[in-house]
C-alpha positions as CSV (number, residue, x, y, z in Angstrom):
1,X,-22.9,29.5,66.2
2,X,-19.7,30.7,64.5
3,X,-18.6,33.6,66.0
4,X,-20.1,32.6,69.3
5,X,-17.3,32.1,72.3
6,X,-18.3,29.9,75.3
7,X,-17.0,31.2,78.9
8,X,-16.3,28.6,81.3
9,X,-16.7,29.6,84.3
10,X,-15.7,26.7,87.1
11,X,-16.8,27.6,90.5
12,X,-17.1,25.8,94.5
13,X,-18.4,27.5,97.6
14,X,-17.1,30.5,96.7
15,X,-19.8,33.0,95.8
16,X,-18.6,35.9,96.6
17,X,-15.6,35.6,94.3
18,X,-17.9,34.3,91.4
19,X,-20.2,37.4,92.2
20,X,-16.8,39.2,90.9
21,X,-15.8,36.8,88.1
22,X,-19.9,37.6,86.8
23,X,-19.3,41.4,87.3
24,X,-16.3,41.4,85.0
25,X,-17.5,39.7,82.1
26,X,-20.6,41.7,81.9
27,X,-18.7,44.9,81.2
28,X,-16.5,43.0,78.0
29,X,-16.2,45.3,75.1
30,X,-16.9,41.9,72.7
31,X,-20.5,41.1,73.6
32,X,-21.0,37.7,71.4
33,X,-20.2,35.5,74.2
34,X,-22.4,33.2,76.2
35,X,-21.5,32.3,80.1
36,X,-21.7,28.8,81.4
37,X,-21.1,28.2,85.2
38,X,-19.4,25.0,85.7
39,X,-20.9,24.2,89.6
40,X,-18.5,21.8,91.2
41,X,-21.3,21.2,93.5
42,X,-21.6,24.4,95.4
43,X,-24.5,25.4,98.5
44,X,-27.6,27.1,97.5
45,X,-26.0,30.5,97.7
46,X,-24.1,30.2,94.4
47,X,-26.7,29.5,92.5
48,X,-28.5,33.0,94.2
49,X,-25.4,35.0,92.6
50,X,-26.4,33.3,89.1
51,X,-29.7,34.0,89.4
52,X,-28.7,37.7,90.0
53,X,-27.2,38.0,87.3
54,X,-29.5,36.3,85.3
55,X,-30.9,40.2,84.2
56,X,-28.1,42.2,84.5
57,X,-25.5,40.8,83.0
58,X,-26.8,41.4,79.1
59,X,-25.1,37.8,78.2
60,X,-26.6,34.6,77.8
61,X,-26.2,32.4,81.4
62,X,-26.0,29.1,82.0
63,X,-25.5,27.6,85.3
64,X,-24.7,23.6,85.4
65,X,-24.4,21.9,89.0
66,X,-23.7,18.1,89.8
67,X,-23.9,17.5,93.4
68,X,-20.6,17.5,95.6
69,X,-18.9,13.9,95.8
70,X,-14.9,16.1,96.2
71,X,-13.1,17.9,94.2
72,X,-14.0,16.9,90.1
73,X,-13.0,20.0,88.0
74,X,-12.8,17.6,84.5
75,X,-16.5,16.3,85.0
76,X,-18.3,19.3,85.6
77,X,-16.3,21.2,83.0
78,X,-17.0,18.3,80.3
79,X,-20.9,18.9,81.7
80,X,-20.7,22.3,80.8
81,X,-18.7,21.9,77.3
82,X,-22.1,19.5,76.3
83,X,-24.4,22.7,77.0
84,X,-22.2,25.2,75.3
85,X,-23.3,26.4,71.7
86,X,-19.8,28.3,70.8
87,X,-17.5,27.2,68.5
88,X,-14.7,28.3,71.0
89,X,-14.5,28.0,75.0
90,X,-12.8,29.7,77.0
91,X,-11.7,27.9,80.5
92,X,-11.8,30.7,83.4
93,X,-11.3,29.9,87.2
94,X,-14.2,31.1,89.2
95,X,-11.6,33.5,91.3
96,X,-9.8,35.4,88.1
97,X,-11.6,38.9,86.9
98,X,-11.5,39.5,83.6
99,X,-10.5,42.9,82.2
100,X,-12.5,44.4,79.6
101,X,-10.5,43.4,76.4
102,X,-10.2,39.6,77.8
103,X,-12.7,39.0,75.6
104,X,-12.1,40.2,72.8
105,X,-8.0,39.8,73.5
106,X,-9.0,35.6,73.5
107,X,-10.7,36.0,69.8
108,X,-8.1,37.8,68.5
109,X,-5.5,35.3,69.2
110,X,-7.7,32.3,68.6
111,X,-6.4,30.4,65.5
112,X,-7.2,26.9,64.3
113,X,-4.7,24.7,64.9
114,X,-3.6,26.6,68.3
115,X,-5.1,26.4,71.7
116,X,-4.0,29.7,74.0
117,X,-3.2,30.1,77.7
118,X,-2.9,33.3,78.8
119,X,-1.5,34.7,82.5
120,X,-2.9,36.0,85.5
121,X,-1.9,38.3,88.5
122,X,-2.0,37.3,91.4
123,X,-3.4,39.8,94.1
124,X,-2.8,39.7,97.9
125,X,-5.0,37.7,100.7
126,X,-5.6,41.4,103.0
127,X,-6.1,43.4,98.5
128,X,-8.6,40.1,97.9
129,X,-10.6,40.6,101.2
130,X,-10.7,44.1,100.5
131,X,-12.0,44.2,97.3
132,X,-14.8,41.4,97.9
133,X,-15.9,43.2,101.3
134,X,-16.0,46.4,99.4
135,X,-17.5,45.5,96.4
136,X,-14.7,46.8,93.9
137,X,-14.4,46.5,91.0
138,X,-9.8,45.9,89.8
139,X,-10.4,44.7,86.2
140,X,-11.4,48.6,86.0
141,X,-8.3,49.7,87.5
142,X,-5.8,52.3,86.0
143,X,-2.1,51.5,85.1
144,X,-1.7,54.0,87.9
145,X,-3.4,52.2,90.6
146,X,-1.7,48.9,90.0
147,X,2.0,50.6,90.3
148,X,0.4,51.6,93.7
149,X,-0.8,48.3,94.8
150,X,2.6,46.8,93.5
151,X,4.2,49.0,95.9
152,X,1.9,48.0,98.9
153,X,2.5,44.1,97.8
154,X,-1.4,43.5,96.6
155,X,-0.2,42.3,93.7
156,X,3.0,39.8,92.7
157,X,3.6,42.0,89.2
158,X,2.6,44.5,87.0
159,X,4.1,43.5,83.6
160,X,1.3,42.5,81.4
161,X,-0.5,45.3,82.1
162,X,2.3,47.6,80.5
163,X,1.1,47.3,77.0
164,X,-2.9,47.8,75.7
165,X,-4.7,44.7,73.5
166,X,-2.6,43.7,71.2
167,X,-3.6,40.3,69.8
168,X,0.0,39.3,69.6
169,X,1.0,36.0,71.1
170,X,3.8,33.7,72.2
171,X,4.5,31.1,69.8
172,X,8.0,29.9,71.0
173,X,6.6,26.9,73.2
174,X,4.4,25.1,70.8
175,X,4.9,21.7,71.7
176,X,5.1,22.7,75.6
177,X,2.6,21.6,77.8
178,X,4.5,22.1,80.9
179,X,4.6,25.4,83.1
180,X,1.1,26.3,81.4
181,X,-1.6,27.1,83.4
182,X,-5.3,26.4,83.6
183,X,-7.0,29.1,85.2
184,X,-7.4,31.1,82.0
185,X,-7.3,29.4,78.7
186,X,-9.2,29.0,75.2
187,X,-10.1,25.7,73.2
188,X,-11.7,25.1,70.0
189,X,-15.1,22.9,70.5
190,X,-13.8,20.8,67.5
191,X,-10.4,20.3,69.3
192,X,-12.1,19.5,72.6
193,X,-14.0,16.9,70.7
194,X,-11.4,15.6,68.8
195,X,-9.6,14.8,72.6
196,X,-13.0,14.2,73.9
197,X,-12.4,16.7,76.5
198,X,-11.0,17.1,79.9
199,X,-10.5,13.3,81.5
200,X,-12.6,12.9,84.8
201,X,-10.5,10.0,85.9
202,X,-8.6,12.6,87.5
203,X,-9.9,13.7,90.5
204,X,-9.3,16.0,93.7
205,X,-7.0,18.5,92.5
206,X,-4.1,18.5,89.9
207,X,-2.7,17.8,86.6
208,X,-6.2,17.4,85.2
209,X,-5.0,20.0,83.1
210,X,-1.8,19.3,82.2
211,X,-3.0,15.8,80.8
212,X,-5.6,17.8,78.9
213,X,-2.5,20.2,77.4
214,X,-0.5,17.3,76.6
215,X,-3.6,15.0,74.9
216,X,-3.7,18.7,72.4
217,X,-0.3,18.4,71.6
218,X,0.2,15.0,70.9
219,X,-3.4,15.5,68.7
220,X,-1.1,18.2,66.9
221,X,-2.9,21.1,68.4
222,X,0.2,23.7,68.9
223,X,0.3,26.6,72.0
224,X,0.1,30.2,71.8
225,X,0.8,32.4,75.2
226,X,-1.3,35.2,75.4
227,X,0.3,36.7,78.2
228,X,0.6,40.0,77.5
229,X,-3.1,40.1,76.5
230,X,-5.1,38.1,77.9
231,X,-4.2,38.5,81.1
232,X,-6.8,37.3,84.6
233,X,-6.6,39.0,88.3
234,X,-6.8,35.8,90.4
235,X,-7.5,36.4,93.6
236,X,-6.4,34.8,96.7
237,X,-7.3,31.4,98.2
238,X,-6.1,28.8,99.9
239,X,-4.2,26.1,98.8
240,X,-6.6,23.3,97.9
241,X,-6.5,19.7,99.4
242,X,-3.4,18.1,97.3
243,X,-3.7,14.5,99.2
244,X,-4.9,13.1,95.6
245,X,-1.8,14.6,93.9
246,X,0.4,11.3,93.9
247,X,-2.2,9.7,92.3
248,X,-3.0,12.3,89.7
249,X,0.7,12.5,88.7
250,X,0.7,8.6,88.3
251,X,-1.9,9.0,85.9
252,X,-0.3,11.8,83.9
253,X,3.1,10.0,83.8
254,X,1.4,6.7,82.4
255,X,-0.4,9.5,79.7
256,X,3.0,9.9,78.6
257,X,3.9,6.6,78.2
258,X,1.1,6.1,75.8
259,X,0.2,7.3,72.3
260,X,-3.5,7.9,73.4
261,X,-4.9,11.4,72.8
262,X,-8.8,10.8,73.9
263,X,-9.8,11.0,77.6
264,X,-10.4,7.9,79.1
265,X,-13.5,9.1,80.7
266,X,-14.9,12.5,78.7
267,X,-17.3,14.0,76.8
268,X,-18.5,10.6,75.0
269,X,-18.9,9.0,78.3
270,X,-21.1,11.1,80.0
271,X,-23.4,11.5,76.4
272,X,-23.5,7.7,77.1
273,X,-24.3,7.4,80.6
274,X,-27.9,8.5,82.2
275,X,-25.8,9.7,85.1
276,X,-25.7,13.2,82.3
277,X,-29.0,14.3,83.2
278,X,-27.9,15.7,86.4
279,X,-29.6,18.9,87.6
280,X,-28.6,21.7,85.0
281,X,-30.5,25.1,85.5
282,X,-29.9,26.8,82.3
283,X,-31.6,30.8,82.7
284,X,-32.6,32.7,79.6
């Protein structure tokens, strides 16, 4: 499907935040867009908010769950990436609302020959429990109200939301992987075969995604930041368990030692391994 975006959505234990993350996207102005939740291996209660908005969110959903063996971000997004039918995905973080452009803000800065990270702001812990126990709705938010909550301290800045949807991009940092984020950030499927996806040797969190940003770039797939666009709200959490850190920065430094570009276990590994028919509930 050409025109067809994929949006990633990875998620643990956290269902009221992905009940939010769900809300947004189904208010998007561009509406040829499919959802896929990436299921780290989440309680029953996750897959209730999926199956909520199975009706009402007026966009295909897809929920893919393997069960929960710590912290493996790469795998399930690589499950997810083999059920996807767009030519593009989009990587979102199952705690960052999407504003009504993002959408469309992500397809007009998508370019062959570029993958784009955009930015997020980050909202308070006491402005994150308030909107989840109140059921509010911040990607809908006024210019107005945000100078309000940047007053109070619910949010860290305000900047990217000065100017509308532009489609205009950073170009300046090609060829940088570092300082780039991967909360909120658009692929080619071509590209993401080409690398053979995210590499699941990395696991519990960190640099998973900064090995994935440097396999693009040595592949010759150049940056754009789309941070005045396509901008995310991210909203508070705690820090997650960094004990496997060390190890996850070993593994990135060797990366960079070494001319390889394809994951060492990706996409192709899990097409070849039985172990890839774990429990995926797909909903119409």
């Amino acid at each position: 499907m050409a025109d067809l975006i994929s949006v990633i959505v990875s998620t643990y234990n956290r269902a009221d935040a992905l009940d939010a993350v769900l809300r947004s996207l189904s208010t998007q102005s561009d509406r040829n867009f499919e959802i896929i939740v990436a299921d780290d291996g989440s309680r029953p209660d996750t897959g209730e908010v999926v199956a909520r908005w199975r009706t009402r969110a007026g966009i295909p959903l897809k929920h893919v769950w393997h069960e929960d063996r710590g912290f493996r971000l790469a795998e399930i997004r690589n499950r997810a990436i083999l059920v996807s039918q767009g030519a593009y995905c989009i990587f979102l973080d199952g705690d960052c609302l999407a504003r009504p452009g993002f959408i469309a803000a992500h397809r007009a800065v998508a370019q062959p020959g570029w993958f784009v990270t955009g930015s997020r702001l980050l909202l308070s812990q006491a402005l994150t429990a308030h909107v989840l126990a109140s059921g509010l709705a911040p990607e809908q938010w006024s210019f107005g109200r945000w100078i309000g909550q940047r007053l109070r301290g619910g949010v860290n800045r305000i900047g990217p939301l000065l100017l509308p949807w532009s489609g205009v991009s950073a170009k300046r940092n090609a060829q940088r992987w570092r300082g780039a984020r991967g909360s909120n950030m658009g692929f080619w499927r071509a590209d993401l075969d080409a690398v053979d996806g995210f590499d699941a040797a990395f696991v519990g969190w960190g640099r998973e995604d900064s090995d994935m940003f440097a396999r693009m770039i040595r592949h010759g797939i150049r940056r754009r930041n789309a941070r005045l666009d396509a901008t995310v709200l991210h909203l508070w959490h705690p820090e997650q368990d960094r004990s496997r850190l060390d190890e996850n920065q070993r593994q990135l430094d060797q990366l960079l030692n070494e001319t390889r570009v394809r994951a060492r276990q990706g996409l192709s590994a899990l097409q070849a391994s039985s172990e890839c028919a774990a429990r995926e509930v797909v909903l119409p």
